[in-house]
MARMI-108914 format. One record per atom (N, C-alpha, C): residue in one letter; atom name; x negated, y negated, z; residue number from 1. Coordinates in pm, 1 decimal. Example, Ala and Ser with C-alpha at 12.3 -4.5 7.8 and 13.67 -1.06 7.14 Angstrom:
REM residues 2
@marse = A&mikol = N&px = -1319.0&py = 569.0&pz = 780.0&voro = 1
@marse = A&mikol = CA&px = -1230.0&py = 450.0&pz = 780.0&voro = 1
@marse = A&mikol = C&px = -1320.0&py = 330.0&pz = 780.0&voro = 1
@marse = S&mikol = N&px = -1285.0&py = 225.0&pz = 708.0&voro = 2
@marse = S&mikol = CA&px = -1367.0&py = 106.0&pz = 714.0&voro = 2
@marse = S&mikol = C&px = -1290.0&py = -3.0&pz = 787.0&voro = 2
END
This chain:
REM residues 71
@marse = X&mikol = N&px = -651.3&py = -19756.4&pz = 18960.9&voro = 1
@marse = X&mikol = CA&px = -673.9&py = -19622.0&pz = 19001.8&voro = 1
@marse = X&mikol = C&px = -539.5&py = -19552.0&pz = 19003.5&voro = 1
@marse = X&mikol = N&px = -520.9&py = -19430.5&pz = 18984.4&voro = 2
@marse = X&mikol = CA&px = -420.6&py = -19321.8&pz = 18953.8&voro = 2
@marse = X&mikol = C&px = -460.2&py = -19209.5&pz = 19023.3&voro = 2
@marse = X&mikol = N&px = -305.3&py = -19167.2&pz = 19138.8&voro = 3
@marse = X&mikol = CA&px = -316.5&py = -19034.8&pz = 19150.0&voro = 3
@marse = X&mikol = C&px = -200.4&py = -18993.6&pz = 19132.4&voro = 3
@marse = X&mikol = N&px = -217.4&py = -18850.3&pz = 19064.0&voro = 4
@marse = X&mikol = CA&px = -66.9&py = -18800.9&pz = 19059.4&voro = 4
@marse = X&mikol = C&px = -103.5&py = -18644.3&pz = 19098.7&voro = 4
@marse = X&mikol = N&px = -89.4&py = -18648.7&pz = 19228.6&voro = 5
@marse = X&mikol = CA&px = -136.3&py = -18537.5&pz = 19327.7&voro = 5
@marse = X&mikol = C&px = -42.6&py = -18508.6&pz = 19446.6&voro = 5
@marse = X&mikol = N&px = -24.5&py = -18445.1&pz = 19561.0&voro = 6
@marse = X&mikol = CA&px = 65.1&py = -18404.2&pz = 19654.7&voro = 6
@marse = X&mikol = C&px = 15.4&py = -18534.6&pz = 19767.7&voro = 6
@marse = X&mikol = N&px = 134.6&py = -18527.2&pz = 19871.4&voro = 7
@marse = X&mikol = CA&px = 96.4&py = -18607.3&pz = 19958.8&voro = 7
@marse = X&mikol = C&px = 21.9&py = -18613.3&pz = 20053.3&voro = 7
@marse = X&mikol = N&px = -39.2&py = -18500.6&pz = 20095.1&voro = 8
@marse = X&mikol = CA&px = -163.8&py = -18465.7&pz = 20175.6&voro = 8
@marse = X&mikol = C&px = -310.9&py = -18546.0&pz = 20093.5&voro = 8
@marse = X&mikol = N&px = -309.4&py = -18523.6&pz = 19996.9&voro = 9
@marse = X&mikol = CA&px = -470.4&py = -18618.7&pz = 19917.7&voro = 9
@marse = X&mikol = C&px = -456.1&py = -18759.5&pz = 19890.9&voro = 9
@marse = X&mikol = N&px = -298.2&py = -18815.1&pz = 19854.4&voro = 10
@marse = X&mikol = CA&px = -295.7&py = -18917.2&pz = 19838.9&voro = 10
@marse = X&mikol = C&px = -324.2&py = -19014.9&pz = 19995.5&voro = 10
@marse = X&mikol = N&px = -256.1&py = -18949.2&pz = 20079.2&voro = 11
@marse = X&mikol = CA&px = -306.0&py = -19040.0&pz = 20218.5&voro = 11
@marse = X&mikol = C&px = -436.6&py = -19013.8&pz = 20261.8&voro = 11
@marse = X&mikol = N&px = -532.7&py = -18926.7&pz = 20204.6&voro = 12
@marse = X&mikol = CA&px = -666.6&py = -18876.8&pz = 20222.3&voro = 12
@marse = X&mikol = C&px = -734.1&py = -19004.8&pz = 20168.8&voro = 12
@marse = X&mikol = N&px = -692.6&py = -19031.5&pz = 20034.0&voro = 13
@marse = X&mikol = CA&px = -702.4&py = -19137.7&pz = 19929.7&voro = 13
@marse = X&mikol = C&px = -698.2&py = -19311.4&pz = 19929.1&voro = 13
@marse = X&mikol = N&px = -608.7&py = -19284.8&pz = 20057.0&voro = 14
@marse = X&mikol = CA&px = -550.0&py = -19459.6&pz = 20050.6&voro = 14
@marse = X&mikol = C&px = -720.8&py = -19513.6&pz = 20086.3&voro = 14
@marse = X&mikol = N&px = -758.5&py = -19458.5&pz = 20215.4&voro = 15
@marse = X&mikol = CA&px = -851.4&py = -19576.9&pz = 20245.5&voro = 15
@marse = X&mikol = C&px = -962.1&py = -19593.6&pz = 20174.3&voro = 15
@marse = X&mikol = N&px = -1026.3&py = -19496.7&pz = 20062.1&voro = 16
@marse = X&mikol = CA&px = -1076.4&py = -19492.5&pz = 20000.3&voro = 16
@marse = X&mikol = C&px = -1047.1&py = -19553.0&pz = 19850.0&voro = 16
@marse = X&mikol = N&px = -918.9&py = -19560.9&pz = 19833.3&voro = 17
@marse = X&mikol = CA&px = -870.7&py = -19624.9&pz = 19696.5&voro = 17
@marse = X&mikol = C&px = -890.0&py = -19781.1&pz = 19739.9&voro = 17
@marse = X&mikol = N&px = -848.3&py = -19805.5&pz = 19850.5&voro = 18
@marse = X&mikol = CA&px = -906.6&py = -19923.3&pz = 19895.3&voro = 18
@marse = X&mikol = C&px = -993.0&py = -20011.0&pz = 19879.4&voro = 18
@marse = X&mikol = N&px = -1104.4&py = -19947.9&pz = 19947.4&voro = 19
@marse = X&mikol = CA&px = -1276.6&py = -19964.7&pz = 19907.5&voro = 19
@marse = X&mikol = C&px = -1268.8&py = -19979.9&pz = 19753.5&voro = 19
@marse = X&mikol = N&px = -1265.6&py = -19871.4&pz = 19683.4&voro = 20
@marse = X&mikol = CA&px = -1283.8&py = -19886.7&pz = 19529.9&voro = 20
@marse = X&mikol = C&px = -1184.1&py = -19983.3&pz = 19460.5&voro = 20
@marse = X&mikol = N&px = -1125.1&py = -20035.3&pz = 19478.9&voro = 21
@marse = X&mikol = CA&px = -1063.8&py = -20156.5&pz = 19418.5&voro = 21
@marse = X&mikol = C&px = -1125.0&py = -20257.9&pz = 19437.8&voro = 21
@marse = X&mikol = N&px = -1075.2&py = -20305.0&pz = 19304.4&voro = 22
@marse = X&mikol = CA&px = -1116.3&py = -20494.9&pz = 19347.2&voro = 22
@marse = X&mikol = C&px = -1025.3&py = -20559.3&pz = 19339.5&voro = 22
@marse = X&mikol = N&px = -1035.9&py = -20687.6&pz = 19394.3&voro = 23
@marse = X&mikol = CA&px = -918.9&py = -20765.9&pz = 19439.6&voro = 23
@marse = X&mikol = C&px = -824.3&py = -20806.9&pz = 19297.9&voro = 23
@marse = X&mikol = N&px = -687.6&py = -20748.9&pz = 19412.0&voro = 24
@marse = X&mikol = CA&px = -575.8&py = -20776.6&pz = 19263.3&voro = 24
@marse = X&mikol = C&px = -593.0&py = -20656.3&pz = 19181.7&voro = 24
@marse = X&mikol = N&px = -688.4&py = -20518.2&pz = 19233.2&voro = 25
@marse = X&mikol = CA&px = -657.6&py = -20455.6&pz = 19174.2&voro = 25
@marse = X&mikol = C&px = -541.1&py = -20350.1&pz = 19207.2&voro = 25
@marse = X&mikol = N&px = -473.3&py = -20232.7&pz = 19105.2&voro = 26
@marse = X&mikol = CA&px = -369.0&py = -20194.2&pz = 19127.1&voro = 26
@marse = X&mikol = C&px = -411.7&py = -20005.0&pz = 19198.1&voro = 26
@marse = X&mikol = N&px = -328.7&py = -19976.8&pz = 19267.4&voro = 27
@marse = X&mikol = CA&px = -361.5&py = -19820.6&pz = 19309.6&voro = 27
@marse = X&mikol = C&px = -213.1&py = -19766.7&pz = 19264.1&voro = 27
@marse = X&mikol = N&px = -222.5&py = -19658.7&pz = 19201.3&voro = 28
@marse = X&mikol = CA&px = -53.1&py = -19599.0&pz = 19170.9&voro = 28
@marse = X&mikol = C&px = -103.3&py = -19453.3&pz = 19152.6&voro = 28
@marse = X&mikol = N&px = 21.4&py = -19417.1&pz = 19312.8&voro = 29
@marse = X&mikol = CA&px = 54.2&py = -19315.7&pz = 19311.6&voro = 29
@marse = X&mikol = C&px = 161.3&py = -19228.7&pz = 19257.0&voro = 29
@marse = X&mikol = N&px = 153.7&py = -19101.3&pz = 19279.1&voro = 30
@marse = X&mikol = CA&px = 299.3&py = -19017.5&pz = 19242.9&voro = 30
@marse = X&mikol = C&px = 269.8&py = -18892.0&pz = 19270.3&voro = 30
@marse = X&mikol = N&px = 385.2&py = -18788.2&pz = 19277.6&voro = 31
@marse = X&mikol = CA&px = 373.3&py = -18695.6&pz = 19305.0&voro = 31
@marse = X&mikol = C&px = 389.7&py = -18633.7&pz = 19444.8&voro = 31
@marse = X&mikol = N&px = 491.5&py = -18774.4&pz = 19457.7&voro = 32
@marse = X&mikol = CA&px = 541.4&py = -18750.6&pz = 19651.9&voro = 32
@marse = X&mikol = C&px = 658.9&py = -18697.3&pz = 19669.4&voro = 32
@marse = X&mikol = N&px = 671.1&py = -18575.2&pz = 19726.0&voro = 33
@marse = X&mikol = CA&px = 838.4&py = -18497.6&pz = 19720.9&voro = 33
@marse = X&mikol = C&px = 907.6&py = -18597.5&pz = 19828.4&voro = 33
@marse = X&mikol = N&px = 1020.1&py = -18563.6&pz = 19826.9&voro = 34
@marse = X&mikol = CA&px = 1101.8&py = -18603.4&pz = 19884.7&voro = 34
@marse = X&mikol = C&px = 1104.0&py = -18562.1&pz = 20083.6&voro = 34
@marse = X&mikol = N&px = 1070.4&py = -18647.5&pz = 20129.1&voro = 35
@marse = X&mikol = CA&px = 1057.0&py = -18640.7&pz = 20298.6&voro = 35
@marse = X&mikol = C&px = 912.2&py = -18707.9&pz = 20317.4&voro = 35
@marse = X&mikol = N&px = 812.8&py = -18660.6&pz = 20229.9&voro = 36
@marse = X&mikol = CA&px = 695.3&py = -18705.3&pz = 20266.2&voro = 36
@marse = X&mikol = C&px = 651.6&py = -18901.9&pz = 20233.8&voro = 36
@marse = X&mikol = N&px = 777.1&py = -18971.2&pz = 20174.6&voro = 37
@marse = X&mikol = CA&px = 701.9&py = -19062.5&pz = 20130.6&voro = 37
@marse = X&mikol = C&px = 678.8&py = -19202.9&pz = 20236.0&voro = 37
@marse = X&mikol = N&px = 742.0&py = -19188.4&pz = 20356.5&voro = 38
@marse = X&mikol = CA&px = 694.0&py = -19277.4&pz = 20468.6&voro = 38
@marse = X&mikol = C&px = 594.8&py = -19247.6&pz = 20503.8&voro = 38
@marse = X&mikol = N&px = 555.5&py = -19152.6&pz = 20516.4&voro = 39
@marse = X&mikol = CA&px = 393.0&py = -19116.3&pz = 20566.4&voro = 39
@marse = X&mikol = C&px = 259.7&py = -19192.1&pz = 20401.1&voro = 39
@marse = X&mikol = N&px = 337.8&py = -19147.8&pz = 20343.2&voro = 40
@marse = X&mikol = CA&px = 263.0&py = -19214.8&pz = 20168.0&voro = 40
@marse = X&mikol = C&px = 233.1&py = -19364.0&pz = 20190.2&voro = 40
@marse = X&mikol = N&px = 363.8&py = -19429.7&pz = 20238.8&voro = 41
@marse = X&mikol = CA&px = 365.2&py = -19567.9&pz = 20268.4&voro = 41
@marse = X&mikol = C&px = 296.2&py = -19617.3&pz = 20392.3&voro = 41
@marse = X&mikol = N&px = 304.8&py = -19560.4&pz = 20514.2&voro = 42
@marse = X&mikol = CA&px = 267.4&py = -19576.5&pz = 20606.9&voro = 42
@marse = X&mikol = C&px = 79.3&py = -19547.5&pz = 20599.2&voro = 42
@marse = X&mikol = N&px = 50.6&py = -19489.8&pz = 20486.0&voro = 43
@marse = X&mikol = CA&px = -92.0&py = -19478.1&pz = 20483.9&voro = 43
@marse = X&mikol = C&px = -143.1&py = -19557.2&pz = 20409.6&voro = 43
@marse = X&mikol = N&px = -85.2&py = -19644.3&pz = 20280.7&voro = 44
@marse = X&mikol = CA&px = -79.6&py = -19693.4&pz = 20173.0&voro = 44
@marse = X&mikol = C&px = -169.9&py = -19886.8&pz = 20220.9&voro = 44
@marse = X&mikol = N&px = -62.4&py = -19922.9&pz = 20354.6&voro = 45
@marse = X&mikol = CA&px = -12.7&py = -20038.1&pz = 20417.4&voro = 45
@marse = X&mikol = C&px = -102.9&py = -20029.1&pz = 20501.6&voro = 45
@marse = X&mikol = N&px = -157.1&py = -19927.0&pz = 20577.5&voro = 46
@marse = X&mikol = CA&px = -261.3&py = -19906.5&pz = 20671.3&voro = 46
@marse = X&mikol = C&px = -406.3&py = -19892.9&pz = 20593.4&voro = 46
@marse = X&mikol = N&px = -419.3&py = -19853.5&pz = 20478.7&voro = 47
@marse = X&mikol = CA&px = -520.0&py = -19894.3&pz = 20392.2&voro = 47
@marse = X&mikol = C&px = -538.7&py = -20053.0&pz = 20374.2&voro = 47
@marse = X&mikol = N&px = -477.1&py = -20118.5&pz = 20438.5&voro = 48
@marse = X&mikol = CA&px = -472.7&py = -20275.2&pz = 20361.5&voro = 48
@marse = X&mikol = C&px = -383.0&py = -20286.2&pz = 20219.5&voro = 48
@marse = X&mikol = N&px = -346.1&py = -20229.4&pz = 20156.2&voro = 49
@marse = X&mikol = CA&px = -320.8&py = -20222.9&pz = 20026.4&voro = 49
@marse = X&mikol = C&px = -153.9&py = -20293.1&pz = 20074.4&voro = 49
@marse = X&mikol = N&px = -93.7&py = -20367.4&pz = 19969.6&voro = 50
@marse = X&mikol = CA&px = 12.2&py = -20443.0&pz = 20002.5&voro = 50
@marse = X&mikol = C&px = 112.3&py = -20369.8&pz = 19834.0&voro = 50
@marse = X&mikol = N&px = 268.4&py = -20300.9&pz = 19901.0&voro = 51
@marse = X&mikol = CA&px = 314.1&py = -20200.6&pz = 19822.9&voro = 51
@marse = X&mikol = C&px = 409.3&py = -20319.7&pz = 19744.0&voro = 51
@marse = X&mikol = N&px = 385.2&py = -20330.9&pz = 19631.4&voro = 52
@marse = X&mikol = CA&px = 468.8&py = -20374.9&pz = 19476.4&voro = 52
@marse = X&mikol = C&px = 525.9&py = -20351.9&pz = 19430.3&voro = 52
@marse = X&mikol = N&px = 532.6&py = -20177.2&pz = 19427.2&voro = 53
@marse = X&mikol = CA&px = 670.4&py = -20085.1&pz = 19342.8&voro = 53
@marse = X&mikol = C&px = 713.4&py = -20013.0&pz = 19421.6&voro = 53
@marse = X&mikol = N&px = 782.3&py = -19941.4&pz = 19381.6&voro = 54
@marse = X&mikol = CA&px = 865.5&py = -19802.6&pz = 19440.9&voro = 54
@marse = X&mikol = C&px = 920.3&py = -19720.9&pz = 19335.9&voro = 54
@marse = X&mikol = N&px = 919.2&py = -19620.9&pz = 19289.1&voro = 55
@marse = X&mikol = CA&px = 1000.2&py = -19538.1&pz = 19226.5&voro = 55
@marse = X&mikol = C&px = 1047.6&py = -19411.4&pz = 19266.5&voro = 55
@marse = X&mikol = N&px = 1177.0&py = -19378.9&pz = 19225.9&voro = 56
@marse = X&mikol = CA&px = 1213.9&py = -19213.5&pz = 19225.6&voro = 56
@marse = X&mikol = C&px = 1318.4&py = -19228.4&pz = 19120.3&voro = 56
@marse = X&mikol = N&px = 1253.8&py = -19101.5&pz = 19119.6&voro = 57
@marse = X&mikol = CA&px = 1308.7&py = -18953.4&pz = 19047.1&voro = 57
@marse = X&mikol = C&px = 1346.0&py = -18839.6&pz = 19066.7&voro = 57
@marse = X&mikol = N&px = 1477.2&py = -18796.6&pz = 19059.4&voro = 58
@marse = X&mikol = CA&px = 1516.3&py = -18686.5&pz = 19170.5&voro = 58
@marse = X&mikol = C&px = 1456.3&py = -18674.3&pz = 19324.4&voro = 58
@marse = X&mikol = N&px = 1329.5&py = -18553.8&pz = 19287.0&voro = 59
@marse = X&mikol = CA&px = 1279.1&py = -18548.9&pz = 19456.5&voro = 59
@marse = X&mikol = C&px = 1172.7&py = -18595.1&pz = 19463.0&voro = 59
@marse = X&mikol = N&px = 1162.3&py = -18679.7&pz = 19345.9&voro = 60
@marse = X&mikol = CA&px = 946.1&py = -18710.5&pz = 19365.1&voro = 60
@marse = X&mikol = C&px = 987.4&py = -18896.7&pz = 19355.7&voro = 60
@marse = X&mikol = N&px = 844.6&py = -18924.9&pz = 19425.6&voro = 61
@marse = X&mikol = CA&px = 854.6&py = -19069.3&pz = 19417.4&voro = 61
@marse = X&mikol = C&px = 668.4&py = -19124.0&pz = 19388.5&voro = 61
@marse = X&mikol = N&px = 701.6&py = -19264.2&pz = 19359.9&voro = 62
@marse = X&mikol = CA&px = 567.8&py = -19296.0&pz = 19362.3&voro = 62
@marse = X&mikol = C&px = 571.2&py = -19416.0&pz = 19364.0&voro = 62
@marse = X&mikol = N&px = 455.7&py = -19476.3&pz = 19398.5&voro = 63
@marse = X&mikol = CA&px = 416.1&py = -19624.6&pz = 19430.9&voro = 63
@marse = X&mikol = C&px = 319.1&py = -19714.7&pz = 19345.8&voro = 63
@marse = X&mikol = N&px = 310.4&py = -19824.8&pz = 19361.1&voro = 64
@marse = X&mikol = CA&px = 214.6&py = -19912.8&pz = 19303.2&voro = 64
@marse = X&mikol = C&px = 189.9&py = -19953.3&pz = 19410.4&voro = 64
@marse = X&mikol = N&px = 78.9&py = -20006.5&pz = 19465.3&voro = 65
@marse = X&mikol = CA&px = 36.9&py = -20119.8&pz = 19543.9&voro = 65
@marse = X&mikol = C&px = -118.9&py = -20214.4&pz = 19508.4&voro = 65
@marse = X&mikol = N&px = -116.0&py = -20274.2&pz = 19582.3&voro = 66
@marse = X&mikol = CA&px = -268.6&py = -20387.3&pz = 19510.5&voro = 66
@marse = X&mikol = C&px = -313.9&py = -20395.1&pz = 19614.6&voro = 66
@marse = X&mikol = N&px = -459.8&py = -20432.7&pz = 19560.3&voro = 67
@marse = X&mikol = CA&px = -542.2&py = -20524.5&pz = 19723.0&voro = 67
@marse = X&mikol = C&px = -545.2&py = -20680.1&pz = 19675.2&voro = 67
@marse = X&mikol = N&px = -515.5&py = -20713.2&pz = 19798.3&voro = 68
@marse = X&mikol = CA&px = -471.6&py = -20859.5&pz = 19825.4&voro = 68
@marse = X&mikol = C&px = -637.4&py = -20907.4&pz = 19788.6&voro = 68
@marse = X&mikol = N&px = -610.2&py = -21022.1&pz = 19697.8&voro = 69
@marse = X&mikol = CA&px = -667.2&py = -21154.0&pz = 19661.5&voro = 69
@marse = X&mikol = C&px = -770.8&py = -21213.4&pz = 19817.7&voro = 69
@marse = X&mikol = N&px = -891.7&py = -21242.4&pz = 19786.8&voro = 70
@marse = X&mikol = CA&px = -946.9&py = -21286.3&pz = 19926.3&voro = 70
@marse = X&mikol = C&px = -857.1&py = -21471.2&pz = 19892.5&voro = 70
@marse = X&mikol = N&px = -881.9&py = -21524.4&pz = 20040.4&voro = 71
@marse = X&mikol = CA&px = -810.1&py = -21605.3&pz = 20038.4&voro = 71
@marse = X&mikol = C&px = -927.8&py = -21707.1&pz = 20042.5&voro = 71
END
């Protein structure tokens, strides 16, 4: 799943990107300015979703994360 949207929908998004994944699958965001992306993460991690990447670019950043494998 892919969003490349502001940071208000993407944390709208996490717990729902959640649900719609399947295990091991990937969620990647972008389109996070600069100040907002602890709240990105902090919603990301609180979805369950476990964060893999990180990127920036100037003032925007974005993430990969997965849902964890049942054990």
């Amino acid at each position: 799943m892919l969003a490349n949207i502001v940071a208000d929908v993407i944390i709208a998004l996490c717990a729902d990107a959640a649900a719609w994944l399947a295990p091991g699958g990937s969620f990647i965001c972008s389109g996070v300015i600069d100040g907002r992306e602890d709240e990105v993460l902090a919603a990301i991690e609180a979805a369950g979703l476990r964060v893999t990447g990180r990127r920036q670019t100037d003032n925007w950043h974005s993430f990969t994360a997965m849902k964890n494998m049942p054990v």
